[in-house]
DSSP file (Angstrom, degrees, kcal/mol; ACC not computed):
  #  RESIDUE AA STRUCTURE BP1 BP2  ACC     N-H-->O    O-->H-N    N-H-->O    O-->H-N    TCO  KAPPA ALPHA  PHI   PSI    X-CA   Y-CA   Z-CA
    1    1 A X              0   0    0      0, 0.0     2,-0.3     0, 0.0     6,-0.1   0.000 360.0 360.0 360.0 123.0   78.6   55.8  100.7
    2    2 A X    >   -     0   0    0      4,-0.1     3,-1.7     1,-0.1     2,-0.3  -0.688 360.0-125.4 -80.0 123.9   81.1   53.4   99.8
    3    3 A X  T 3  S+     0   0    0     -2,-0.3    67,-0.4     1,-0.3    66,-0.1   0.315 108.5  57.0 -68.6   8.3   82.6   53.4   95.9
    4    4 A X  T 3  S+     0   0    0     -2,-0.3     2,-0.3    65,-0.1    -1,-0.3   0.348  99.6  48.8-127.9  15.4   81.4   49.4   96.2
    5    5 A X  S <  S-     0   0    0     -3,-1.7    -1,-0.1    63,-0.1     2,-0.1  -0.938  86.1-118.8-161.3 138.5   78.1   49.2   97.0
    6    6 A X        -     0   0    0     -2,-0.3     2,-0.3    61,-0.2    -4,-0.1  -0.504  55.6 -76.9 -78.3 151.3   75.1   51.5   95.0
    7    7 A X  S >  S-     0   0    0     -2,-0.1     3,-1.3     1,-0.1     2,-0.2  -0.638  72.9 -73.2 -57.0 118.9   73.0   54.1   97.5
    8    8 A X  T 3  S+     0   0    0      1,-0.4    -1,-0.1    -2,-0.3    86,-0.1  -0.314 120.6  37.0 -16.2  92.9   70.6   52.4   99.6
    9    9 A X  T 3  S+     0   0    0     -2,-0.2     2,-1.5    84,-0.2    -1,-0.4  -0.763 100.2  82.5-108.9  27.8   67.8   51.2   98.3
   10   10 A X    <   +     0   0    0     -3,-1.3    84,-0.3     1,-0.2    -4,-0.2  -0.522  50.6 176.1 -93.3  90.3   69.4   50.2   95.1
   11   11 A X        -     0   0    0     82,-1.9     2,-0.3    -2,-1.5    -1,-0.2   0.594  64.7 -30.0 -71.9  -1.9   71.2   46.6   95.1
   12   12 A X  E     -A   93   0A   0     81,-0.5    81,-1.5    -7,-0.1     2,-0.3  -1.000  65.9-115.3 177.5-176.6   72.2   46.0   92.0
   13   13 A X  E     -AB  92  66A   0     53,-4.3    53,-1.4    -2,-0.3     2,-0.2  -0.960  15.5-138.8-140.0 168.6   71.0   47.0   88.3
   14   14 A X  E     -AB  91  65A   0     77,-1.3    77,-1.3    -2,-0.3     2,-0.5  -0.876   4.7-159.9-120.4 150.9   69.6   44.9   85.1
   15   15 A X  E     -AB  90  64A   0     49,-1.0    49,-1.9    -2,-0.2     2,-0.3  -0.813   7.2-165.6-132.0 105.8   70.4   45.5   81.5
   16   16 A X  E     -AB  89  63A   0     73,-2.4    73,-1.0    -2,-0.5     2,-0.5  -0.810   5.8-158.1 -64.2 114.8   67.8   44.0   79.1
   17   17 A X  E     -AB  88  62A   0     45,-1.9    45,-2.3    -2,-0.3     2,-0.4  -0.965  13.9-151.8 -91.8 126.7   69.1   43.9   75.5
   18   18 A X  E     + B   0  61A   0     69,-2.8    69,-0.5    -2,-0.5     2,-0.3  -0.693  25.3 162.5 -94.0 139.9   66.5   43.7   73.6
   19   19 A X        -     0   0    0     41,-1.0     2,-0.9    -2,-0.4    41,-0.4  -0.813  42.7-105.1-143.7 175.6   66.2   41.9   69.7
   20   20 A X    >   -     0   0    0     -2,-0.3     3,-1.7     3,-0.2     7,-0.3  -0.790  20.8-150.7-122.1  88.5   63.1   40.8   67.7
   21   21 A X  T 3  S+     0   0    0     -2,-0.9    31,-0.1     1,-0.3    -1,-0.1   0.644  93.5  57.1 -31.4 -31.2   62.7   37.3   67.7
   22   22 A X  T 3  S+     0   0    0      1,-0.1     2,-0.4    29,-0.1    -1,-0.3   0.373  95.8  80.1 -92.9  13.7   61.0   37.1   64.3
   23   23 A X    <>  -     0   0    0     -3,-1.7     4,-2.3     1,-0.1    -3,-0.2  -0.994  60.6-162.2-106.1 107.1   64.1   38.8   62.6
   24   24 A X  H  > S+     0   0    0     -2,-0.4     4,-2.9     1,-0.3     5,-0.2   0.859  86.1  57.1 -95.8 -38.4   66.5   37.1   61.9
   25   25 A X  H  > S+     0   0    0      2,-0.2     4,-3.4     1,-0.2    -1,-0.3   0.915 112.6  51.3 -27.4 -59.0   69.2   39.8   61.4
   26   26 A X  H  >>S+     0   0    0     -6,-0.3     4,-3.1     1,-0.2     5,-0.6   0.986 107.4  47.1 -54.0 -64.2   68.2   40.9   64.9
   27   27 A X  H  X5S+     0   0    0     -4,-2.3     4,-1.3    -7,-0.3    -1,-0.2   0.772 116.8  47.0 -23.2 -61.6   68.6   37.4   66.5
   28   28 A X  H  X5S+     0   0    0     -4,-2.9     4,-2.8     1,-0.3    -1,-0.2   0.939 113.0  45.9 -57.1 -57.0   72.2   37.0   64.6
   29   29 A X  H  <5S+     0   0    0     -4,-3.4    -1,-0.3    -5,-0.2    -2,-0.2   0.938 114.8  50.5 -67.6 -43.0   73.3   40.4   65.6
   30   30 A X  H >X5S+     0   0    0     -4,-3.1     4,-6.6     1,-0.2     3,-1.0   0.872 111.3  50.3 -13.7 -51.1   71.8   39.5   69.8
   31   31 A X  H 3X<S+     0   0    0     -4,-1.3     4,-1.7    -5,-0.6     5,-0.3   0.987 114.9  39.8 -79.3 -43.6   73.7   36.3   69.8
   32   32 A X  H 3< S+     0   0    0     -4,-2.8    -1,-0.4     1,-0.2    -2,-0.2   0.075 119.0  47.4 -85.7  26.0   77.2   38.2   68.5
   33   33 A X  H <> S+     0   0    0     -3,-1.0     4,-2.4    -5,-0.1     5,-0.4   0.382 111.5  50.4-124.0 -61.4   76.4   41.1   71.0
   34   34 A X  H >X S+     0   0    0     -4,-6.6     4,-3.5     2,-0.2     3,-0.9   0.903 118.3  42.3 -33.8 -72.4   75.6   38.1   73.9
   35   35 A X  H 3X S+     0   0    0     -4,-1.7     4,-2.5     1,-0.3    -1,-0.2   0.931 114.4  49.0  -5.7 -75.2   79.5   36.5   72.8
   36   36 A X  H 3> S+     0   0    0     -5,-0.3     4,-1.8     2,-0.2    -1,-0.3   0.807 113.7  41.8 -73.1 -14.2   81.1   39.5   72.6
   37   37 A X  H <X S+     0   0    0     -4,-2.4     4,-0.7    -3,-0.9    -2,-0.2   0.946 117.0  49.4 -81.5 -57.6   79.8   40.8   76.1
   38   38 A X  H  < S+     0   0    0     -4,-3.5    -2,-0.2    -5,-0.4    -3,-0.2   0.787 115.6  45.6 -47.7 -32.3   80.5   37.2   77.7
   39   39 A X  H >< S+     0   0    0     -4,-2.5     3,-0.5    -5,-0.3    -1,-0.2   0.939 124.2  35.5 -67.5 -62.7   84.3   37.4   75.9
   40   40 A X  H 3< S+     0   0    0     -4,-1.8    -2,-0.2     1,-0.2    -3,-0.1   0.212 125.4  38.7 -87.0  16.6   84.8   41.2   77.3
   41   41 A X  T ><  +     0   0    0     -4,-0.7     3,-4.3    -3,-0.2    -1,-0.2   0.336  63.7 158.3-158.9  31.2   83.2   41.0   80.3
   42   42 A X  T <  S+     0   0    0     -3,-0.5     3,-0.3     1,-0.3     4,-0.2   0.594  79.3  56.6 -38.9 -51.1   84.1   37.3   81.9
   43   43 A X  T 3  S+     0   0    0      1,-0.2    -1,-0.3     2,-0.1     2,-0.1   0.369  85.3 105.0 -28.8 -26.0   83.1   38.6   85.6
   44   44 A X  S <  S-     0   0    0     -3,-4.3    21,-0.5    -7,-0.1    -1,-0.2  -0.024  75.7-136.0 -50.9  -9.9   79.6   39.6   84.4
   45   45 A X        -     0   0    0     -3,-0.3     2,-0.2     1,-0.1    20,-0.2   0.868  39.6-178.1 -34.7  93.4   76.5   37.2   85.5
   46   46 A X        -     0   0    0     18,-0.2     2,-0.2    -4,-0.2    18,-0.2  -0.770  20.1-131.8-102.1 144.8   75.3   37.6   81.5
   47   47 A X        -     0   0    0     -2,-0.2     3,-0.1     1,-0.1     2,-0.0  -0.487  22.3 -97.8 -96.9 174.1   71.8   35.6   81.2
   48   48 A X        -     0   0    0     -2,-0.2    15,-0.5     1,-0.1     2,-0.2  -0.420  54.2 -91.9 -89.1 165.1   71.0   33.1   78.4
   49   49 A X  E     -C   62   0A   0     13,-0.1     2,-0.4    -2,-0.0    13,-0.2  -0.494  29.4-141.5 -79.3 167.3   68.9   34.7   75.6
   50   50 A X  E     -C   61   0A   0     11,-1.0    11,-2.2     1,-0.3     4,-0.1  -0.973  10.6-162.5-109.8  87.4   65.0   34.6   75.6
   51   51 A X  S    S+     0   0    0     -2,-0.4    10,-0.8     9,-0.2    -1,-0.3   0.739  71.7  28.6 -68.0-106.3   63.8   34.1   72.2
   52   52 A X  S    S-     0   0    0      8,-0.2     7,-0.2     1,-0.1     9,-0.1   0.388 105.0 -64.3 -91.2 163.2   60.6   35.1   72.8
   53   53 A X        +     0   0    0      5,-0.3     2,-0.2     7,-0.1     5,-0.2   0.275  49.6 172.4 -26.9 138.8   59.0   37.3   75.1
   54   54 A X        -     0   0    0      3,-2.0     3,-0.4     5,-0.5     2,-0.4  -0.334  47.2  -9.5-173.6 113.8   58.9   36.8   78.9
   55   55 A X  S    S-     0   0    0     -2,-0.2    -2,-0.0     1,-0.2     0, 0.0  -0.964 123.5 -29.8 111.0-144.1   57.9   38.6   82.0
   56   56 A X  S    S+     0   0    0     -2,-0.4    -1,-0.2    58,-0.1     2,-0.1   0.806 112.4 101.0 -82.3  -6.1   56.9   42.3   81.4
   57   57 A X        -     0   0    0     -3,-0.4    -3,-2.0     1,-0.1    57,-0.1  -0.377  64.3-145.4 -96.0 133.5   59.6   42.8   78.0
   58   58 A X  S    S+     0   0    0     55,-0.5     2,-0.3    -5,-0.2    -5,-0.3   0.322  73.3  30.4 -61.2  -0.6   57.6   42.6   74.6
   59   59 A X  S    S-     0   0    0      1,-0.3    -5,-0.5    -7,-0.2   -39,-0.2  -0.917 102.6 -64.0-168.6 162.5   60.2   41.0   72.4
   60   60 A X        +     0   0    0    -41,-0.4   -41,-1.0    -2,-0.3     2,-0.3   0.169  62.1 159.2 -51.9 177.5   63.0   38.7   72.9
   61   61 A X  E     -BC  18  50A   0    -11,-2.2   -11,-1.0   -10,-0.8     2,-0.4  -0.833  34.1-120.5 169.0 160.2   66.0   39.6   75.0
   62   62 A X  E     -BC  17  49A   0    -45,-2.3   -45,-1.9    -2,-0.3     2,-0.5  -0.979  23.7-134.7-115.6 135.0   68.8   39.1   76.9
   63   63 A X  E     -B   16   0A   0    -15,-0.5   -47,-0.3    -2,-0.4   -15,-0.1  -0.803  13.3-171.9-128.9 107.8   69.6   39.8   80.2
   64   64 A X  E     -B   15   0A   0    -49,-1.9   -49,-1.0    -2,-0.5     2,-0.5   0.107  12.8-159.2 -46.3 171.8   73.0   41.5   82.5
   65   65 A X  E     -B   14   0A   0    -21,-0.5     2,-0.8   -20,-0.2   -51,-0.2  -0.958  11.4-166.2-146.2 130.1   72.9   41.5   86.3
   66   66 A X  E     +B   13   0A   0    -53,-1.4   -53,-4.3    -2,-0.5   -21,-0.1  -0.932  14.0 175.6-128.8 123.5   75.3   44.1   87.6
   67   67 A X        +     0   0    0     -2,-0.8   -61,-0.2   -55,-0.2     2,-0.1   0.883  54.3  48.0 -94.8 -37.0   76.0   43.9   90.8
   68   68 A X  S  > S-     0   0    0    -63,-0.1     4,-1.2   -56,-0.1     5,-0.4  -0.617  72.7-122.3-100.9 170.7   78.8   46.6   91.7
   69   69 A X  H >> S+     0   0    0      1,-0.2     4,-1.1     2,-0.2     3,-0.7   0.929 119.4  56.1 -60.7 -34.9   79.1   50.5   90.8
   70   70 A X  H 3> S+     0   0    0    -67,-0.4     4,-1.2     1,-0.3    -1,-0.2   0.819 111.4  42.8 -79.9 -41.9   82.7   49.3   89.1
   71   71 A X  H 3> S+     0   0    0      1,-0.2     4,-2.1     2,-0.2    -1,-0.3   0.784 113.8  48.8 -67.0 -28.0   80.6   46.7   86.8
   72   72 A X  H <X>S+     0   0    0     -4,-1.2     4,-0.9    -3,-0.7     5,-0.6   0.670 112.1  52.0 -91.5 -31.2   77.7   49.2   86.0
   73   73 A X  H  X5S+     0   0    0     -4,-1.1     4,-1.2    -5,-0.4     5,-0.4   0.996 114.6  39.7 -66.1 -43.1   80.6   51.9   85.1
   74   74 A X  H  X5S+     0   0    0     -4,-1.2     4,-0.8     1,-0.2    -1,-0.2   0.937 123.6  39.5 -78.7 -44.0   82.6   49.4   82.5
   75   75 A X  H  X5S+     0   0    0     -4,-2.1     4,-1.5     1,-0.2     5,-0.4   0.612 106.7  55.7-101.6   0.1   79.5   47.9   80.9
   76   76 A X  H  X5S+     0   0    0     -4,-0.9     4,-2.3     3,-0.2    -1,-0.2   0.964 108.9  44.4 -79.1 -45.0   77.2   50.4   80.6
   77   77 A X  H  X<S+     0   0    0     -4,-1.2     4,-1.8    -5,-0.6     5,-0.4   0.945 114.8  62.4 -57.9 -70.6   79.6   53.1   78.3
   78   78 A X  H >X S+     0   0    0     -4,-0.8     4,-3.3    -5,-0.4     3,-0.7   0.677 105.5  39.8 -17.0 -68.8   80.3   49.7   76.5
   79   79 A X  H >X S+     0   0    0     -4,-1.5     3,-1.6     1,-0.3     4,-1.2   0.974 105.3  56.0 -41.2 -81.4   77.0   49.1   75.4
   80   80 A X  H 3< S+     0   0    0     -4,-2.3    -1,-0.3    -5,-0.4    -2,-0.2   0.732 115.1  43.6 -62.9   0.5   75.9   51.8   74.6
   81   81 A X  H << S+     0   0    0     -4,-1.8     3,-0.4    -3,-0.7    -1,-0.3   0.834 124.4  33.5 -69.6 -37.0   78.8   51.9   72.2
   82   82 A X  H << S+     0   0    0     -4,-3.3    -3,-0.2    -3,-1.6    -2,-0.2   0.365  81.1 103.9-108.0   0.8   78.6   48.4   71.1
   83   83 A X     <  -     0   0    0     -4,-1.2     3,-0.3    -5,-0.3     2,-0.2   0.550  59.4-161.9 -69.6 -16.1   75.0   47.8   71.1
   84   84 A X  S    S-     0   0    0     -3,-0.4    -1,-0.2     1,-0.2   -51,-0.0  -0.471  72.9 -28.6  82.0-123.5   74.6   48.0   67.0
   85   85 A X  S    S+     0   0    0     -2,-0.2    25,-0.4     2,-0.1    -1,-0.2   0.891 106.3 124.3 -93.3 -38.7   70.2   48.6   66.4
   86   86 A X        -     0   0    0     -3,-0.3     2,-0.3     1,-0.1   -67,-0.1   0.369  60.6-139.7 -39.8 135.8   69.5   46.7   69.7
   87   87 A X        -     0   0    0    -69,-0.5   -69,-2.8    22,-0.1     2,-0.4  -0.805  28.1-159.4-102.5 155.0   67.1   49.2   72.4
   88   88 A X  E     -AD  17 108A   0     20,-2.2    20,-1.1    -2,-0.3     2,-0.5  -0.821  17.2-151.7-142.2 105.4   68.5   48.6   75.8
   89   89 A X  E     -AD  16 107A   0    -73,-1.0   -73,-2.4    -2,-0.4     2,-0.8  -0.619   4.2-165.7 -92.7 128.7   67.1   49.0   79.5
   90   90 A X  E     -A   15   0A   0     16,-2.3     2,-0.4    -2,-0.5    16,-0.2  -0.790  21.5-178.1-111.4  86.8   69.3   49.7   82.0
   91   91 A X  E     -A   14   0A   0    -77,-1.3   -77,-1.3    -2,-0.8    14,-0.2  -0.854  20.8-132.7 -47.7  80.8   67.4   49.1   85.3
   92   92 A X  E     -A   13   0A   0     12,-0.7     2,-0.5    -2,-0.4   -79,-0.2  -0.257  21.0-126.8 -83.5 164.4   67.9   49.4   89.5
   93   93 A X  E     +A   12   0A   0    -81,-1.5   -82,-1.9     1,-0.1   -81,-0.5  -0.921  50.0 153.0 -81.7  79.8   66.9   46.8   92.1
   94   94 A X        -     0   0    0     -2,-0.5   -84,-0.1   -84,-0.3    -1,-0.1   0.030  69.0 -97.3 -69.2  -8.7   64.9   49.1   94.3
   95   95 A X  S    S+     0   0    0      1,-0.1     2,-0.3   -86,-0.1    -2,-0.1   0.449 104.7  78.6 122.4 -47.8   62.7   47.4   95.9
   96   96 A X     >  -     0   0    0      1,-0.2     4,-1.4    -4,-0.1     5,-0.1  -0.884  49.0-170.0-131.4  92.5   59.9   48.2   93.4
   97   97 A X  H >> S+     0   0    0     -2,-0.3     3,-1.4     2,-0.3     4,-1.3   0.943  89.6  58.8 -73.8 -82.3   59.6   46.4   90.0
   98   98 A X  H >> S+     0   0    0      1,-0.3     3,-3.0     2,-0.2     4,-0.7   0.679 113.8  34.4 -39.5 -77.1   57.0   48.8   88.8
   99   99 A X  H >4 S+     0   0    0      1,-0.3     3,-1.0     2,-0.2     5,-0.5   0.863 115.3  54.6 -61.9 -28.4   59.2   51.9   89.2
  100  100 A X  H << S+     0   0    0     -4,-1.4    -1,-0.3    -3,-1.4    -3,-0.2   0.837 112.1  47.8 -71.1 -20.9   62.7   50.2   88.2
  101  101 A X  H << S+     0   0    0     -3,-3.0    -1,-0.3    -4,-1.3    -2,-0.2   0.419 135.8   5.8 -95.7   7.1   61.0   49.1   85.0
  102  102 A X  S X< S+     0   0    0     -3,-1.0     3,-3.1    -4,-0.7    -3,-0.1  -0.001 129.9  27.0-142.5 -98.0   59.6   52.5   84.4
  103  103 A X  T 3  S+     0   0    0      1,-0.3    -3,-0.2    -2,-0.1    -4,-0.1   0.749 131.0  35.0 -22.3 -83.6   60.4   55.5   86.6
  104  104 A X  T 3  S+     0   0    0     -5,-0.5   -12,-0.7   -12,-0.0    -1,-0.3   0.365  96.5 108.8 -40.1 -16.3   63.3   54.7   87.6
  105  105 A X    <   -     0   0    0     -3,-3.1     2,-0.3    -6,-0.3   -14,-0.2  -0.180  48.4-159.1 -50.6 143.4   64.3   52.9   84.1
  106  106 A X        -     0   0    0    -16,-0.2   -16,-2.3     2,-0.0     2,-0.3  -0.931  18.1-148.2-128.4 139.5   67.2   54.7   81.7
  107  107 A X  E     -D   89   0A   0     -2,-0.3     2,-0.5   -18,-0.2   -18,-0.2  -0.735  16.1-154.5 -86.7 156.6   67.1   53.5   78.0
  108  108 A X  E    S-D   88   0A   0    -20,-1.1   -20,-2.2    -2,-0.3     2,-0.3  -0.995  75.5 -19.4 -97.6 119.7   69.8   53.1   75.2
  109  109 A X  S    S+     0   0    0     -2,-0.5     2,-0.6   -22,-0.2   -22,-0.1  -0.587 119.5  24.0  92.9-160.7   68.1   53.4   71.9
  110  110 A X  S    S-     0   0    0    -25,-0.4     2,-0.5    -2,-0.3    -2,-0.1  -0.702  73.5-124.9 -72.3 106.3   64.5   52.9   71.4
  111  111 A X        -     0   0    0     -2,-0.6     2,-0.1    -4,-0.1    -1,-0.1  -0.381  37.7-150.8 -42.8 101.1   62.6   53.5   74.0
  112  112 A X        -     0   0    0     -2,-0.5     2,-0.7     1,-0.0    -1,-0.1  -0.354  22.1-111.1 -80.2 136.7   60.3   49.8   74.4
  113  113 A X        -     0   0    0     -2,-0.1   -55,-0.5     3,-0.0     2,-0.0  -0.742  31.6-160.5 -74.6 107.0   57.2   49.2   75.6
  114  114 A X        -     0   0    0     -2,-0.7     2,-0.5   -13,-0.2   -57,-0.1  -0.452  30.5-117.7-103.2 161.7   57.4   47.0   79.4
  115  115 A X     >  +     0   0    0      1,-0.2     4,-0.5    -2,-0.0    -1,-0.0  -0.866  44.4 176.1-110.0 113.0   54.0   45.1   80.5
  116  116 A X  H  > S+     0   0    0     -2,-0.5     4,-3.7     2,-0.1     5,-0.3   0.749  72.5  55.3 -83.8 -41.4   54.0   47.3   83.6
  117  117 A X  H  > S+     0   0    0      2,-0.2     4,-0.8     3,-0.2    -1,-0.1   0.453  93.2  63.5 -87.7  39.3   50.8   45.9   84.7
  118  118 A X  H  > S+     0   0    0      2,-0.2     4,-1.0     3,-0.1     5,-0.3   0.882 112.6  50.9 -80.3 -66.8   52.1   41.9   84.7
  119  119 A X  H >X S+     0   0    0     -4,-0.5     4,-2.0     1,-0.3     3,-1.0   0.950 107.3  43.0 -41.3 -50.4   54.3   43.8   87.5
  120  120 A X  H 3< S+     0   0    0     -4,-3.7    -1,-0.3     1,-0.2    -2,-0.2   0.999 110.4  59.7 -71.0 -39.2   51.8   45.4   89.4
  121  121 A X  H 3< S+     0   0    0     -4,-0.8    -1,-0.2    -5,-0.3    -2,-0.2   0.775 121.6  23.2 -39.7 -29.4   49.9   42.0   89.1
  122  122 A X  H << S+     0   0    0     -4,-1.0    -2,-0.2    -3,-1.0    -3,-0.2   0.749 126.2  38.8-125.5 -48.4   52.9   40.0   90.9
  123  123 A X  S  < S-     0   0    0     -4,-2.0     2,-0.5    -5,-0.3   -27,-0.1  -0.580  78.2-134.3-116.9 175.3   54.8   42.6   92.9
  124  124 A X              0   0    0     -2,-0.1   -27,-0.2     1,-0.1    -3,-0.1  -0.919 360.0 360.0-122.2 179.0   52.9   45.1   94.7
  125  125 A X              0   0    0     -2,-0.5    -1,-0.1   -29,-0.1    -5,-0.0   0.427 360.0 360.0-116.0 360.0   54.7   49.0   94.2
């Protein structure tokens, strides 16, 4: 296995920060957590925020794409240092959206509820 590429089947991971769109504290603190990752972390493919729900996640959010082990290594401690109230799911590309948004899933924080069956509706596991 090569230190530049994740173990087969995994191609990459997602990091869902999560905020509560109807809070306005949250929002503010999202958008300065979004900034500061996009400032520290220029290399990143960081996603625009999602005020409202969308897909399976229950509440607003924003979303990382990590592509290499060397990106997953720098921004994951980060977060979970920097992440303030925010719950955060740190996800692989497997193959299998049901199990990478649940089995397979690690959290930061508060554990969140994901729409698993929107996934099993659209992908099959």
């Amino acid at each position: 296995m090569s230190a530049s590429r994740f173990p087969s089947p995994i191609a990459g991971y997602d990091i869902h920060v999560y905020f509560y769109q109807d809070d306005p504290v949250q929002v503010q603190s999202a958008s300065a957590l979004h900034a500061r990752i996009a400032k520290t972390f220029p290399e990143i493919r960081l996603c625009s925020m999602c005020p409202q729900p969308v897909g399976p996640h229950i509440t607003g959010m924003f979303q990382v794409i990590i592509e290499t082990p060397e990106q997953f290594s720098q921004i994951v401690p980060w977060i979970a240092l920097n992440r303030n109230e925010h719950s955060v799911l740190v996800h692989p590309h497997s193959g299998n959206e049901v199990l990478d948004h649940s089995k397979y899933a690690m959290w930061i924080g508060e554990r969140l509820p994901v729409n698993l069956e929107l996934l099993r509706r659209y992908f099959s596991s």
